[in-house]
C-alpha positions as CSV (number, residue, x, y, z in Angstrom):
1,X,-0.4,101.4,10.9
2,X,-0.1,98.6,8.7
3,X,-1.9,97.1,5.2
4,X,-2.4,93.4,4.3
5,X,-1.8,93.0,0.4
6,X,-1.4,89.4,-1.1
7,X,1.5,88.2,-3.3
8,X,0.3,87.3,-7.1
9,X,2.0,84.8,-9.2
10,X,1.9,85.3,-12.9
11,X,3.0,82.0,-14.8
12,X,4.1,83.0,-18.3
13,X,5.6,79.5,-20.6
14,X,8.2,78.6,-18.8
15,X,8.8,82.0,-16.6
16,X,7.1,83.3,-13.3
17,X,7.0,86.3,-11.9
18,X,5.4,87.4,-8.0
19,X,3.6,91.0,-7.8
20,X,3.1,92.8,-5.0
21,X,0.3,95.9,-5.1
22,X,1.0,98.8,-3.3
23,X,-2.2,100.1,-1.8
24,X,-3.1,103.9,-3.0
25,X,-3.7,104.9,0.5
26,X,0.0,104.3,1.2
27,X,1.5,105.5,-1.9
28,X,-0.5,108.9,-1.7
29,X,0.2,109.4,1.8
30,X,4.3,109.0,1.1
31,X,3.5,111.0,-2.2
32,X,5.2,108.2,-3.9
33,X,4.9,109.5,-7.8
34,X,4.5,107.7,-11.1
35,X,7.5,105.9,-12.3
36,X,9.4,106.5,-8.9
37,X,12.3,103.9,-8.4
38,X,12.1,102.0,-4.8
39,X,14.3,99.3,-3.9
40,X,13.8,96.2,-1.6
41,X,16.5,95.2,1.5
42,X,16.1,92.2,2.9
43,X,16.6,91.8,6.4
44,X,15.5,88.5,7.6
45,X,13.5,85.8,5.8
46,X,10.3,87.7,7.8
47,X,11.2,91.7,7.0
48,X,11.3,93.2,4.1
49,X,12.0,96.8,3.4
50,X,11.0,98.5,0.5
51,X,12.9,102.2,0.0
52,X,13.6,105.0,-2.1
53,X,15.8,105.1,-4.5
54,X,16.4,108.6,-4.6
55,X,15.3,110.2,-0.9
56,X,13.1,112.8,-0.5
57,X,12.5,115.4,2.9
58,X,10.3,113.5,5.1
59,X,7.0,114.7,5.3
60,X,7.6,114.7,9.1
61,X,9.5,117.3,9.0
62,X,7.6,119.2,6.4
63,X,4.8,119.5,9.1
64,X,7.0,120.9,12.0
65,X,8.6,123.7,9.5
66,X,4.6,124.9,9.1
């Protein structure tokens, strides 16, 4: 499963900065919370992969323990 977002570039004086929105879907589904610290590894010019800072259970296995 994948979702399409579009890069934003914010021009402010002499400074730019490039967001990136995370689509609510995913966030929710990963229960991503508020304020949560994720990090970005770079693996080629073509993958990027955005984790947690501070890991959590997987939800994976929260649904075989049930």
């Amino acid at each position: 499963m994948g979702y399409k977002v579009k890069i934003q570039r914010v021009e402010r004086g002499k400074t730019s900065s490039y967001y990136i929105n995370f689509p609510a879907a995913l966030a929710e589904s990963c229960d991503i919370e508020k304020a949560e610290e994720l990090e970005w590894e770079i693996e080629d010019r073509n993958t990027f992969v955005l984790k947690r800072v501070i890991k959590k259970e997987s939800f994976l296995k929260k649904k075989a323990k049930k």
